[in-house]
N, C-alpha and C positions, 0 to 999 in steps of 0.2 A: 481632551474629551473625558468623560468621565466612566467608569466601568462601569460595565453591567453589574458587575459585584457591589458598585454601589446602590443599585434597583434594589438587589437582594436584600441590603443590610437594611435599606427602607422599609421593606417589607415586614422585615421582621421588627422593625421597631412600632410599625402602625401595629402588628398584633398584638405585640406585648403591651404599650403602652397606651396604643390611640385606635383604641378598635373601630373598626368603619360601621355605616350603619349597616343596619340588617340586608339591605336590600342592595343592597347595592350590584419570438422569431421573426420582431418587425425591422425591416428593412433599415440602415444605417439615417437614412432620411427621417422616416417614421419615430426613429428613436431620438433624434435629434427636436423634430419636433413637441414630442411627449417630454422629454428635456425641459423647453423651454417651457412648455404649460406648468410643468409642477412646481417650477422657480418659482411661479407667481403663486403658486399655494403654499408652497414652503415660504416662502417672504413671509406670509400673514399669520400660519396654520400650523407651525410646526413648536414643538416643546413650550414652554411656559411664553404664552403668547402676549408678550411686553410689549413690542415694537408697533406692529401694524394693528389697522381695525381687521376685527372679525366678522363673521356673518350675523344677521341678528339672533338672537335668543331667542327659544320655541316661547317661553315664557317670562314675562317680566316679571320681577320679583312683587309686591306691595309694600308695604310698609316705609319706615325711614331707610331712602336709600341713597346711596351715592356714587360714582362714577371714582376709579382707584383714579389719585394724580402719579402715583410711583410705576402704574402700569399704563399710563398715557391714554384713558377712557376704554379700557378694554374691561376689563374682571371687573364687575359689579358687587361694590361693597353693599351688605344692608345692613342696618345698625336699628332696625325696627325692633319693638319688642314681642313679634309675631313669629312664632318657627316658619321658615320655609318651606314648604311643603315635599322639598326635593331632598332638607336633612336625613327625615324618615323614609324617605322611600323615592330616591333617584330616579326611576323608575316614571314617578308618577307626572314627573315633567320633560326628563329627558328618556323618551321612548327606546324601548329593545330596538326597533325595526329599524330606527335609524342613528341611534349613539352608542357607545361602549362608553358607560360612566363609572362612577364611584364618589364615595363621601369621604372626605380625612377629616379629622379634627383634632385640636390640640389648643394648649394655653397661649402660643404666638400664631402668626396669621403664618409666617414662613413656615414654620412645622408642620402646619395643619395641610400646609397647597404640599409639600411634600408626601406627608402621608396620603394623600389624596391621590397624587403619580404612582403612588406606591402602590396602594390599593388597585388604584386601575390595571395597574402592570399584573397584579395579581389573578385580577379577573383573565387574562391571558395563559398563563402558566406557565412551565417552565419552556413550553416548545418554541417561545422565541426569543428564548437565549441561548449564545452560542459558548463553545466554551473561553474561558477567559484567556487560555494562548492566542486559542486565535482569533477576540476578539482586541487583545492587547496588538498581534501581527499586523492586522487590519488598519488599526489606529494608527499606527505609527507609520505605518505606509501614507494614508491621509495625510496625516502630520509633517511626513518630509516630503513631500509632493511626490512621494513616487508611482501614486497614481495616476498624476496628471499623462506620465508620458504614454500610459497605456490605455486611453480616451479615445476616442474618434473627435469628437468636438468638445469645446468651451463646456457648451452647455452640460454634456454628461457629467465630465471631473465637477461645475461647482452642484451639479447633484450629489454626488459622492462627497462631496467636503462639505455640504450644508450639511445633509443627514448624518453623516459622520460624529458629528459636533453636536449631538444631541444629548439633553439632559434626559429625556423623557421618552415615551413613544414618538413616533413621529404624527402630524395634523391631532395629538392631543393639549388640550390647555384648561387653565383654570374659567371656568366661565362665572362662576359666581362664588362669593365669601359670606356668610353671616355671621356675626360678633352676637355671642347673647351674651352681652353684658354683666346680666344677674351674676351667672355665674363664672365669667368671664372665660368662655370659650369660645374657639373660632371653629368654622365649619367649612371645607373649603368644596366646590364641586367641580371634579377633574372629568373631561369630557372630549371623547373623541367622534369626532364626526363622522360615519362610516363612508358617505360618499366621496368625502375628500380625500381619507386616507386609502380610500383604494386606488386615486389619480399616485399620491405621493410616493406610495408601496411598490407600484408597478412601474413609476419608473425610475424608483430607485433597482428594482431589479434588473430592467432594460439598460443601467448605464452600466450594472454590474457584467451583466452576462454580455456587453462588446467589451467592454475590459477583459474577461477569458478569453475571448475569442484571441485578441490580439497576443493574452500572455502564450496561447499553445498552439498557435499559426509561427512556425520557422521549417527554416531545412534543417536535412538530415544531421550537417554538422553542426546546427548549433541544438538542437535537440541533444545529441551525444553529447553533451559535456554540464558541467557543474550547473552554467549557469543555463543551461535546458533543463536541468533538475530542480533548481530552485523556481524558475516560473512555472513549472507540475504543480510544486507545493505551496506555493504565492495563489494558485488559482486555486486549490484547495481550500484554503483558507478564505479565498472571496464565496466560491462557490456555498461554504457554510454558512456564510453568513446571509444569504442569498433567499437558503432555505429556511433561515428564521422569519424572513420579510415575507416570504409563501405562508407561513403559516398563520401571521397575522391575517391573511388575506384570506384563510381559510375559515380561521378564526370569525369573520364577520362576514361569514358566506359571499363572499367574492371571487372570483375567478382568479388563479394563479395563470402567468405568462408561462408559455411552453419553453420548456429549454431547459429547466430545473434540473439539476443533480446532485447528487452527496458529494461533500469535500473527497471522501475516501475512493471515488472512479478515477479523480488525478492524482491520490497519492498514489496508487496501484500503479501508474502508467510513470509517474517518478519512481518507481523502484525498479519496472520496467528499464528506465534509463539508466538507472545506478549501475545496471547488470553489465553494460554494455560500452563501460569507462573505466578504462584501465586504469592504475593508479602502481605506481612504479616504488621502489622503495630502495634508499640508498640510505647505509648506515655505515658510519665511519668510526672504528675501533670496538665493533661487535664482539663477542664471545661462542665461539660455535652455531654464530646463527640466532642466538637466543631472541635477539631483539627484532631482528628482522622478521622471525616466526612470529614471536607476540601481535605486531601493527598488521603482518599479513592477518592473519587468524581475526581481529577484531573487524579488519575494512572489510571481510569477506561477511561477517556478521551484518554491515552496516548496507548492505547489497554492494558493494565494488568488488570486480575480479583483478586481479593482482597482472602488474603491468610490466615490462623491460626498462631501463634505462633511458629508454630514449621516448616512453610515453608523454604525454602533453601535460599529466598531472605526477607531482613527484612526493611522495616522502623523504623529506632530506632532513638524515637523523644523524648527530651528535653527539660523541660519548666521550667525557674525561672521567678515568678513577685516580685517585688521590691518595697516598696515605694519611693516615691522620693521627699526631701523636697526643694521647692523655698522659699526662704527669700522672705516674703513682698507681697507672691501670695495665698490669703486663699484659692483658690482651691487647690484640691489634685492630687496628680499626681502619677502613676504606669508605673515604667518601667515591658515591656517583652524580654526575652532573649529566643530564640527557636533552637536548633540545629537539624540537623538532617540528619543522615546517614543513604543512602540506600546503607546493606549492604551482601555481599557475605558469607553466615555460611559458607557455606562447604569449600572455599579458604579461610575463615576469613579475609578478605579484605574489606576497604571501597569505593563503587562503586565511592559514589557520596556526597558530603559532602555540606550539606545547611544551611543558617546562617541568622537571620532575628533577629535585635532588633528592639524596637519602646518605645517610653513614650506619653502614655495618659493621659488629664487630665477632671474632672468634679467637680461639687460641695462635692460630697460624694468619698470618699472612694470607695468603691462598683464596684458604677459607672465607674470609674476610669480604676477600674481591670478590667471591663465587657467589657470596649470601649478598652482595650489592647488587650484583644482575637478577640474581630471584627478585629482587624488591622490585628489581625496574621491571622484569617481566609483570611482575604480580600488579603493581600500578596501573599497568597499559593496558593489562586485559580488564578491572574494575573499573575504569575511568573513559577511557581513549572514546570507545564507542559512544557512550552517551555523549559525550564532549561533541563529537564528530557530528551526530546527529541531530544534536539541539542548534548548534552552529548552522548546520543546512534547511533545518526547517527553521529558522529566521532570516536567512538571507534573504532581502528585498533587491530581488531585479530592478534593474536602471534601463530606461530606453534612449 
């Protein structure tokens, strides 16, 4: 699928380049059925509308017109030598009260239906888009079906994976093209239907918010632990995105579905969780503690309280130092080698796999080895955390 970042970069190129015209909480059943109603509007109605026919056009064009063969008698080419009347003012054919439109134009016809999505996406603004991690999170969830397992039915998951896969808004498309020849530009008109899109919007929200449901429905013990904490932050990331599709619906005076919340109520109750997951740490050929204090002191950052030996989640840390001899340099030098795996006892699995070498040098010996653990300490405290925490906010739960 393609990034919201790539809307943006449209956008910015219709302004620079191709300026547009002037004018331009239901029941598991209930959702299942809303489900299948919108598959059949999504089949017709969604993003660049190539496949299936559309509904008719409030207005037919005049002049020399033709039917696209590459869009299958959908988008209405006109090759007349008459302006449109919807070039100058959108408006004047596709009415406020029942479309969100826009004009693109450019010297190929593809550029022109792009600046066109572009433009429409504009008329929107930035409030329904979400951020690019976690529209990128999102995606890839889709993409590896790790959404399917957390559906109720068929029908919600290919909601989620139609809409997913969208170039454009959703139930928006090209509905008409004019070529003025003269001067050889094309003109494209991107149009979204407000009624359809509010069938399409709503229940892509309805398949999202049973997908929450089921990521933050467990018991106690699987809430406490890692992968309790990554479905927190997996339904965060739905739940934002959620909020984008609200907005659209807001956007074109429509009722939003009850239930709505900010990503950030499940990251709160994921840190919640963090608190309450011990995290053990075993280091083998330490220096006064030094290392074992650095990973404490960072996980305690990352919300984890520091755990015994025998917790469920382990830090199991590795240390070799090394001499290391330079030809021709009478100082001395000590390599460090540090691994270290945070890891799952009870799945016997390695979460997270961390890797740090360094070679220090000083007049002594000693010294040498002592300035090698400052590095490692110094490494663990600048890195470990972000490392730790980028890692858990991408985990995608598996059902």
């Amino acid at each position: 699928m393609k990034s919201v970042g790539i809307l943006l970069c449209l956008s910015f190129l219709a302004f620079c380049a191709c300026k547009s015209s002037p004018d331009s909480g239901a029941s598991p059943a209930d959702a299942q059925a809303a489900s299948q109603d919108a598959l059949g509007r999504l089949d017709g109605q969604v993003g660049r509308p190539a496949d299936m026919p559309s509904a008719p056009l409030p207005q037919q064009p005049s002049g020399g017109q033709s039917v696209s063969s590459s869009t299958q008698k959908q988008t209405i080419i006109n090759t007349g030598k008459n302006k449109p009347a919807w070039v100058d003012s959108i408006e004047s054919v596709y009415k406020r009260s029942q479309y969100a439109a826009a004009v693109g134009y450019a010297s190929g016809r593809d550029m022109a239906e792009k600046n066109a999505f572009a433009n429409l996406s504009g008329f929107f603004g930035q409030s329904i888009y979400a951020d690019q991690t976690i529209k990128n999170t999102y995606s890839e969830a889709v993409r590896n079906g790790v959404t399917s397992g957390w559906t109720d039915t068929i029908n919600m998951d290919n909601t989620i994976r139609t809409t997913a896969s969208l170039e454009t808004l959703a139930a928006a498309e090209i509905k008409e093209v004019w070529h003025d020849a003269k001067n050889n530009v094309y003109y494209a008109a991107a149009v979204m239907d407000k009624s359809k899109a509010v069938g399409v919007y709503t229940d892509m929200i309805g398949a999202n918010l049973n997908m929450i449901k089921n990521l933050v429905t467990m018991n106690q013990a699987e809430r406490n632990s890692m992968e309790g904490f990554s479905r927190y932050q997996f339904a965060a990331a739905v739940a934002d995105i959620n909020i984008t599709y609200g907005n659209v619906l807001k956007l074109i005076d429509a009722p939003v579905p009850t239930g709505l919340k900010k990503g950030d109520e499940y990251r709160l109750e994921a840190q919640n969780i963090a608190r309450s997951i011990p995290v053990g740490i075993i280091v083998k050929n330490d220096k006064a503690g030094r290392i074992q204090g650095a990973f404490a002191k960072v996980l305690s950052q990352a919300g984890f309280i520091s755990g015994g030996n025998n917790s469920r989640y382990i830090l199991d840390v590795n240390i070799s130092v090394s001499p290391v001899d330079l030809p021709n340099n009478t100082n001395k030098f000590a390599r460090i080698e540090l691994g270290a795996n945070l890891t799952d006892t009870t799945a016997k699995t390695v979460l997270l796999p961390y890797n740090f070498n360094s070679r220090e040098g000083h007049a002594t010996a000693p010294e040498a080895e002592n300035r090698a653990y400052m590095a490692a300490e110094r490494k663990i405290g600048e890195e470990y955390k972000d490392i730790l925490v980028a890692y858990l906010s991408q985990v995608l739960p598996k059902r």
